[in-house]
C-alpha positions as semicolon CSV with decimal commas, in nm:
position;residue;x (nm);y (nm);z (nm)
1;X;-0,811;-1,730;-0,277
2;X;-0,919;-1,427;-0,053
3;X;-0,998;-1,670;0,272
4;X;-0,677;-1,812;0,418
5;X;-0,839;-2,016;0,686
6;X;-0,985;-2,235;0,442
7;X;-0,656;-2,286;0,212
8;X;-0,663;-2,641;0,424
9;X;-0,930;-2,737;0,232
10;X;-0,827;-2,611;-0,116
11;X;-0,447;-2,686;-0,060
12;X;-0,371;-3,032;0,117
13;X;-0,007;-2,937;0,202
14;X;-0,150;-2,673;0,432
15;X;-0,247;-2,803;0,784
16;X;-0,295;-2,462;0,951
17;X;-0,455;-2,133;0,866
18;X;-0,468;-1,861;1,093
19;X;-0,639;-1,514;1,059
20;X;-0,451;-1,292;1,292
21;X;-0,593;-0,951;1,165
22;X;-0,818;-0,801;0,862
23;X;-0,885;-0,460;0,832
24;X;-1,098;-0,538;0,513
25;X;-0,812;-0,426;0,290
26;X;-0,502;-0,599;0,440
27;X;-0,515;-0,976;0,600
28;X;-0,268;-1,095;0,854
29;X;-0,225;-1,453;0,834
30;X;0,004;-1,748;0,929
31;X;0,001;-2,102;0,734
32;X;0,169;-2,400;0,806
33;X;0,300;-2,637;0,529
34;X;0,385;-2,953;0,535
35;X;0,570;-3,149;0,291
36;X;0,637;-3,526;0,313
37;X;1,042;-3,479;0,500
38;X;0,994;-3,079;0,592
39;X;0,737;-2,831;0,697
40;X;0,728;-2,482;0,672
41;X;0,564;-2,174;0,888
42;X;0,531;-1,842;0,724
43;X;0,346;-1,549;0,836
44;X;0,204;-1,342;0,569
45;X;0,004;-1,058;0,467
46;X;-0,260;-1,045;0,203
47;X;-0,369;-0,731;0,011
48;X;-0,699;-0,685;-0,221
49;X;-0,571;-0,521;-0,562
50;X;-0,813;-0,407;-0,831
51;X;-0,749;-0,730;-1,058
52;X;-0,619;-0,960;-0,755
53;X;-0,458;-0,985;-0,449
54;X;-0,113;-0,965;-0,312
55;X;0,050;-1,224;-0,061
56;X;0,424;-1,126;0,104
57;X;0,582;-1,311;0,363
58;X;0,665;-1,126;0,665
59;X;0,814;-1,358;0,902
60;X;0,904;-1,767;0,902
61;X;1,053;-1,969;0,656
62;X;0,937;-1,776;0,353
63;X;1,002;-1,428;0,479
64;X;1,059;-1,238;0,185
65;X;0,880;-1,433;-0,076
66;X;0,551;-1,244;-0,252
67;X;0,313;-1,409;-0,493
68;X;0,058;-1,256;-0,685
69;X;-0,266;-1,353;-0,847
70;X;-0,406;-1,180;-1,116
71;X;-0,784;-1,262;-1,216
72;X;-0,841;-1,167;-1,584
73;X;-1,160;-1,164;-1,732
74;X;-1,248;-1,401;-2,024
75;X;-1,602;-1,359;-2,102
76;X;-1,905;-1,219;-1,911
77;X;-1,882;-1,496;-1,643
78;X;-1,543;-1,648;-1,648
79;X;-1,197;-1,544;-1,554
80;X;-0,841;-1,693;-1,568
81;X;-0,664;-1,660;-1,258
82;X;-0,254;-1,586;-1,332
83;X;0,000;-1,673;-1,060
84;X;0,336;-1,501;-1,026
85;X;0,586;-1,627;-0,694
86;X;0,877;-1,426;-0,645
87;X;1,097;-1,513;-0,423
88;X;1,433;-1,355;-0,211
89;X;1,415;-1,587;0,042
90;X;1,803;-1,703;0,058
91;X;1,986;-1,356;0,038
């Protein structure tokens, strides 16, 4: 979740990863999708929270759109991992 150059691996709709800067806090990255009739660049940035992290898109195709991921504890040594998108991409 916290390493966008390997979302190719966990995601197979993303062909492309690219770290452009981390500061150890924030992470500049790009990502390119790729759907079976359309494909879709965004370029994002990715912030640590205390329970998560925070992705918004700051340029392509999905400028505007955040999503969040919330890891919540369940016992000692699992968690559930929460996703929220929110999207304002077509305003």
């Amino acid at each position: 979740m916290g390493t966008p150059a390997g979302y190719p691996v966990l995601i197979k709709a993303i062909d492309k990863g690219e770290i452009h800067s981390n500061d150890g806090k924030t992470i500049d990255f790009s990502w390119n999708i790729g759907f079976s009739v359309f494909g879709l660049t965004s370029r994002n940035r990715m912030t640590t929270t205390e329970d998560g992290v925070l992705v918004e898109a700051a340029g392509g195709e999905l400028d505007g759109a955040r999503w969040r991921w919330q890891i919540v504890p369940t016992t000692p040594t699992r968690a559930s991992l929460h996703a929220r998108r929110m999207a304002d991409t077509w305003s």
